[in-house]
PLY file of the C-alpha trace (Angstrom):
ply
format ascii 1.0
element vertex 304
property float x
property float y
property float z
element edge 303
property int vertex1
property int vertex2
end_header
-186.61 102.40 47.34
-189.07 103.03 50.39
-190.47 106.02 51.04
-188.65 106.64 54.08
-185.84 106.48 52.63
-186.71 109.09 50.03
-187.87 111.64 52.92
-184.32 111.00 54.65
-182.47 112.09 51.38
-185.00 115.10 50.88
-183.90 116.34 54.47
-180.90 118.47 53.80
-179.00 120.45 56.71
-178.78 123.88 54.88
-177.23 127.74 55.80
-179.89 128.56 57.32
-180.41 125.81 59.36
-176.40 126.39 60.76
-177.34 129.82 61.11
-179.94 128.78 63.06
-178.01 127.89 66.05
-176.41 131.34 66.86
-179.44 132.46 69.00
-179.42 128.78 70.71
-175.72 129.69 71.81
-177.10 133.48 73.10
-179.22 131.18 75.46
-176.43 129.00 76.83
-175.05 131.18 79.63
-178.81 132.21 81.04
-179.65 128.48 80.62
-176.48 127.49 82.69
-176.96 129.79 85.41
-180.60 128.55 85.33
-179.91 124.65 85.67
-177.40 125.71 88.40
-179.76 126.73 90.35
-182.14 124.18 90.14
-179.17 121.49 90.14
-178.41 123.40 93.54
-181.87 122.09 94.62
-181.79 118.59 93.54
-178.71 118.17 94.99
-179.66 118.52 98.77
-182.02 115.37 97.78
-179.42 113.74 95.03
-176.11 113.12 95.29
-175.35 114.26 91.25
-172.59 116.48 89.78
-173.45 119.21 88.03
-172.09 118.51 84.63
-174.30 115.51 85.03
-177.26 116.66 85.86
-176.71 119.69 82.94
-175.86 116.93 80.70
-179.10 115.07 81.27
-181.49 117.89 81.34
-179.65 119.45 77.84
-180.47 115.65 75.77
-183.64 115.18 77.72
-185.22 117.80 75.21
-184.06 115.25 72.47
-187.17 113.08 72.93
-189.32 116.81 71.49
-188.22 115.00 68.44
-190.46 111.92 69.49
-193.72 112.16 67.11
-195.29 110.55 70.20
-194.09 113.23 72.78
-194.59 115.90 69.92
-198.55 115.30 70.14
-198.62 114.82 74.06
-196.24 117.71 74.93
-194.53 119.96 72.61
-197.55 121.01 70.68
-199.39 121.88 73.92
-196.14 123.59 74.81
-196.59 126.01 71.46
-199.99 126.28 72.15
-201.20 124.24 69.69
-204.10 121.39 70.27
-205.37 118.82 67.76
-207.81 119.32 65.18
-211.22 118.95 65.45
-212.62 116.91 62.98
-213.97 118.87 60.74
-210.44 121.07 60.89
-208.65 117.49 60.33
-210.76 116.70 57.16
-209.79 119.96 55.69
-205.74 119.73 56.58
-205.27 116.07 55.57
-207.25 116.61 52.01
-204.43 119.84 51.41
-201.63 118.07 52.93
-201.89 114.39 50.96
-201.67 116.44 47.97
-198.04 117.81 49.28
-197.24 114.51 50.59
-198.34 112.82 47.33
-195.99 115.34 45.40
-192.77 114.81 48.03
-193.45 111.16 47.96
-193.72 111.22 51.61
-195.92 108.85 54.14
-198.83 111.41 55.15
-198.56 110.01 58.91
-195.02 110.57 59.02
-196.15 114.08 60.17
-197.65 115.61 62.98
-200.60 118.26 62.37
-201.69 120.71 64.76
-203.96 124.09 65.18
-203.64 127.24 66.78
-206.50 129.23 67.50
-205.49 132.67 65.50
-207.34 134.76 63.68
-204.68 135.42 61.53
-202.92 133.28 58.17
-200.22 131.74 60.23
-198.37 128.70 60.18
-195.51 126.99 61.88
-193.02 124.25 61.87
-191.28 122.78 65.18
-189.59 119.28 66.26
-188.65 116.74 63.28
-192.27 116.27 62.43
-194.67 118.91 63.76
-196.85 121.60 61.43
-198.67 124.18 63.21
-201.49 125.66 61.54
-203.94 128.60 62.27
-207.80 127.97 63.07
-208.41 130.90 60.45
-205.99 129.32 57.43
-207.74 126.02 57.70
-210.93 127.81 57.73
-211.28 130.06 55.15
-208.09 129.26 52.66
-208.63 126.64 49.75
-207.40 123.39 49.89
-205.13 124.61 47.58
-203.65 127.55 49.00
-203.56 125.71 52.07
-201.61 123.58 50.20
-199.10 126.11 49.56
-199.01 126.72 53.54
-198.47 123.37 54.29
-195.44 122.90 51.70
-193.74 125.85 53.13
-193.80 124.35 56.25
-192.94 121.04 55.02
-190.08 122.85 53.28
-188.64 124.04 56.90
-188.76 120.48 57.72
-186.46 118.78 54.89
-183.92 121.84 55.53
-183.85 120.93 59.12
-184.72 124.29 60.01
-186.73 123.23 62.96
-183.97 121.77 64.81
-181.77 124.59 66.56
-185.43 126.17 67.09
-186.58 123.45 68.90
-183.47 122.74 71.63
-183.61 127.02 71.86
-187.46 126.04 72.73
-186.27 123.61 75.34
-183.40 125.96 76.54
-185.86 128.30 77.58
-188.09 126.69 79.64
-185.55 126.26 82.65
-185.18 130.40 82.24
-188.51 131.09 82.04
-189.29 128.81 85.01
-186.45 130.52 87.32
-187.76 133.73 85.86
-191.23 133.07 87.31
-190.14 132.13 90.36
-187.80 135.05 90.83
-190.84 137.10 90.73
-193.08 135.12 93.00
-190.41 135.51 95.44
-190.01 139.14 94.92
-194.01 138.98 95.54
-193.76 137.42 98.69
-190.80 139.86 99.73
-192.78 143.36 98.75
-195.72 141.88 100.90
-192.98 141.10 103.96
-191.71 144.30 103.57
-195.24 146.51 103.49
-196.05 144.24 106.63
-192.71 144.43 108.69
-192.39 148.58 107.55
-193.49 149.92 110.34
-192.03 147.73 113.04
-188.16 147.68 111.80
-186.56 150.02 109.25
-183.93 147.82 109.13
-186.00 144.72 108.20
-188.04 147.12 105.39
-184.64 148.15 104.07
-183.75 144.39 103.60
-186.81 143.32 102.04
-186.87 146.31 99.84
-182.99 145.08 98.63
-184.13 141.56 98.12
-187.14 142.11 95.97
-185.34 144.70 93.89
-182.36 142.09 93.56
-184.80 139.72 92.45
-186.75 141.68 89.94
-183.11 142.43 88.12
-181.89 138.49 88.20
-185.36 137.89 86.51
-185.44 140.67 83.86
-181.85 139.38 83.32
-182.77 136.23 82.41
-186.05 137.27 79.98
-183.79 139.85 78.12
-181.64 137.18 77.35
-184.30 134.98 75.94
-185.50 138.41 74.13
-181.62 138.67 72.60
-181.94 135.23 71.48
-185.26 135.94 69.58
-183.87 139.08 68.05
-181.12 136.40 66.70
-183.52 133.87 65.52
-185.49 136.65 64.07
-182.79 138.49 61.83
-180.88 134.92 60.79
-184.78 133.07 60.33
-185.84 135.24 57.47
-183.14 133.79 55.16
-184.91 130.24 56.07
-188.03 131.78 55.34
-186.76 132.82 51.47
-185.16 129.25 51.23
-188.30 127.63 51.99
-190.25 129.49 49.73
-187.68 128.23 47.44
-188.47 124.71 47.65
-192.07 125.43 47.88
-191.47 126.65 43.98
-189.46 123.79 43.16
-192.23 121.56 44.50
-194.68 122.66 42.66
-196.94 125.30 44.74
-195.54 128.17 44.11
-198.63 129.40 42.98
-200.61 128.34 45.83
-198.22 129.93 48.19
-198.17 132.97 46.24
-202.42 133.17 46.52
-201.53 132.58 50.43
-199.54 135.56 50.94
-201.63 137.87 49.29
-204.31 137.33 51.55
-201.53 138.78 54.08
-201.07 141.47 51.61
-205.33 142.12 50.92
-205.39 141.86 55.04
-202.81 145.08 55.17
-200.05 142.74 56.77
-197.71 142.59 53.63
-195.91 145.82 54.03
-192.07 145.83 55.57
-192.30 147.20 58.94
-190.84 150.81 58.83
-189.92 151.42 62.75
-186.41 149.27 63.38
-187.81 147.73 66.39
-190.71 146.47 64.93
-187.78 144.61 62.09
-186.01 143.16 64.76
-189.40 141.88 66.30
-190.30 140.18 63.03
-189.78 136.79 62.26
-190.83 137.19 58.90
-189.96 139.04 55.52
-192.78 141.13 54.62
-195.20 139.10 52.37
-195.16 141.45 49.27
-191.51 140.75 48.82
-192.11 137.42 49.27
-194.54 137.17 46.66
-192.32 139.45 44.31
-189.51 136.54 44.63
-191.80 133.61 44.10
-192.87 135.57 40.96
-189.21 135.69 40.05
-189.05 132.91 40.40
-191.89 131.02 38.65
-190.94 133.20 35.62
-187.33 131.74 35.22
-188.72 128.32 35.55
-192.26 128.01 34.17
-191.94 124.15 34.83
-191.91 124.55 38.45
-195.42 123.90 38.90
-195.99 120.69 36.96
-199.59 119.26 38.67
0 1
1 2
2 3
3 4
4 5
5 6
6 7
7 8
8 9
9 10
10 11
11 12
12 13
13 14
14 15
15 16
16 17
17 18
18 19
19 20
20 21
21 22
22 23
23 24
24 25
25 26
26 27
27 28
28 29
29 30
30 31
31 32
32 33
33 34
34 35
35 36
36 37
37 38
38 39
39 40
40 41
41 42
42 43
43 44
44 45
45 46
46 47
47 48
48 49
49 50
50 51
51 52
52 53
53 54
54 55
55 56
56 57
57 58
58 59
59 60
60 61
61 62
62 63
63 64
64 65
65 66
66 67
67 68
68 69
69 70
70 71
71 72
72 73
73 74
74 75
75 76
76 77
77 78
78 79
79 80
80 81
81 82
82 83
83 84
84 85
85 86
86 87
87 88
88 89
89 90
90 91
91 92
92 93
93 94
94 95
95 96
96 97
97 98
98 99
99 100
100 101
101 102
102 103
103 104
104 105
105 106
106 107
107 108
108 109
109 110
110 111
111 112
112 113
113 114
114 115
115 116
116 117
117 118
118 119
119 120
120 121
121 122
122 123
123 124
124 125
125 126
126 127
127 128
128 129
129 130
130 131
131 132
132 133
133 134
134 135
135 136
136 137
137 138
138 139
139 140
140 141
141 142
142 143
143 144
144 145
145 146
146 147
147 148
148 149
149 150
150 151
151 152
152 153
153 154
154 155
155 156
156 157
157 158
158 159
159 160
160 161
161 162
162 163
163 164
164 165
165 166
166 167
167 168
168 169
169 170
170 171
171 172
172 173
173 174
174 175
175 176
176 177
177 178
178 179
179 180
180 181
181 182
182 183
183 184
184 185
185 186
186 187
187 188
188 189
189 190
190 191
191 192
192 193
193 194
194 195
195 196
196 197
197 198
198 199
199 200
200 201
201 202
202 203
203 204
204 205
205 206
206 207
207 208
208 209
209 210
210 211
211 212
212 213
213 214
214 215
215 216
216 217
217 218
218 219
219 220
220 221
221 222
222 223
223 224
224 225
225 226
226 227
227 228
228 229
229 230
230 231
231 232
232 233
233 234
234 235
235 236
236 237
237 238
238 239
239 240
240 241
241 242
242 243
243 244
244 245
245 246
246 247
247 248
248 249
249 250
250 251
251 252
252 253
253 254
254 255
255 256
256 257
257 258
258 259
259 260
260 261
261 262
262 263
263 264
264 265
265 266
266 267
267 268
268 269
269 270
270 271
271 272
272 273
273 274
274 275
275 276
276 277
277 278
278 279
279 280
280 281
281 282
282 283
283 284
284 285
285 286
286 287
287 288
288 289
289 290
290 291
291 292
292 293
293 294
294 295
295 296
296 297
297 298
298 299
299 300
300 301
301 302
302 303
């Protein structure tokens, strides 16, 4: 059988990765109202309905799942860049190990770096892995390893996907958001300038830029709502990938990841609620408590 036929039956749409598209469907009606507007726009130019042109922009962010337009665009999107080569020696000597072990085409992947100075990692698209500057620099190929599986692990339960449309959903609100306060910019400096010669004209202005300012922390605390969803219904996907990471085979090497979280003073549950809903993760010392559960039950986990 070839190989990429053995990835396709690895990739499994779990739970988690339905759960995953509750805080995609928070973002619909602030997405809506922000295509509307700039459909309004395009409109005076195009002749185009709107259900058209919403329909177009919605499976335009399909091609994020491009490996092509993954390297060009979404990783600079994430703020991600490519490896340097000395970064790409030391990712591609941890990760042919995992793809070795998952009987998966190295290339089929997509491997970027963030500049952090934290352990970090991330998964996004159908094919991109995110790592941090600091992982790749001071973790073992080994424990990088680990990293990489877990990631890897996000990927074959298509956890990525809702994630990646909410990405796309959000750059039409963030862009209307941005240029709700530009124009509420320009209309403060109208107003300070026109004050003194109209009351009537300052009263305006004043109404315009505070309408404005609402419309556009509207729309941001509606991407915030969505992240508080993504947040409380990821950390299940975060346990299920650890999972598979012990069922892979680096359990252990996951396990020596996290407690450099834990030795940093980052593996402790966060005790303030807001700082929970904030969190896109499950502390790391119950993480590593589970993976020891784990590897106890089934010794055999961790074959190499």
């Amino acid at each position: 059988m070839p190989r990429s036929d053995r990835l396709q039956r690895q990739r499994r749409i779990d739970g988690y990765a339905i759960a995953a598209i509750a805080p995609v469907v928070a973002l619909i009606p602030a997405w809506l109202v922000a295509v509307a507007a700039f459909w309004w726009i395009t409109q005076l130019f195009v002749n185009v309905s709107f259900v058209v042109f919403a329909c177009v922009w919605f499976f335009l962010g399909g091609v994020l799942f491009l490996r092509p337009v993954q390297r060009l665009v979404l990783m600079r999107l994430l703020g991600a860049r490519a490896p340097t080569r000395q970064e790409n020696d030391s990712l591609q000597r941890a990760w042919h190990v995992v793809a070795q072990a998952n009987h998966i085409p190295p290339g089929r992947f997509v491997l970027s770096v963030a500049d952090s100075e934290d352990l970090n990692a991330f998964a996004s698209g159908g094919h991109l892995v995110v790592v941090s500057s600091w992982a790749i620099a001071n973790l073992s190929r080994e424990d990088l390893s680990g990293v990489l599986a877990h990631e890897l692990s996000h990927h074959l339960g298509m956890h990525t996907i809702a994630l990646t449309v909410g990405q796309w959903l959000t750059i039409p609100i963030v862009l209307l958001a941005r240029i709700g306060f530009y124009v509420q910019n320009i209309a403060h400096a109208a107003t300070d300038t026109f004050a003194q010669r109209s009351s009537g004209a300052s009263l305006l202005g004043r109404t315009v830029a505070g309408a404005l300012t609402i419309v556009s922390w509207i729309f941001l605390s509606m991407i915030s709502i969505s992240q508080v969803i993504g947040n409380a219904t990821g950390k299940g996907a975060e346990f299920k990938a650890d999972e598979t990471v012990v069922n892979m085979g680096f359990g252990k090497e996951l396990r020596n990841a996290l407690r450099i979280v834990i030795a940093a003073g980052h593996g402790e549950r966060a005790t303030h609620w807001r700082d929970r809903l904030v969190t896109a993760h499950p502390p790391a010392r119950t993480r590593v408590a589970r993976i020891d559960a784990q590897l106890r039950k089934n010794p055999r986990s961790n074959p190499r």
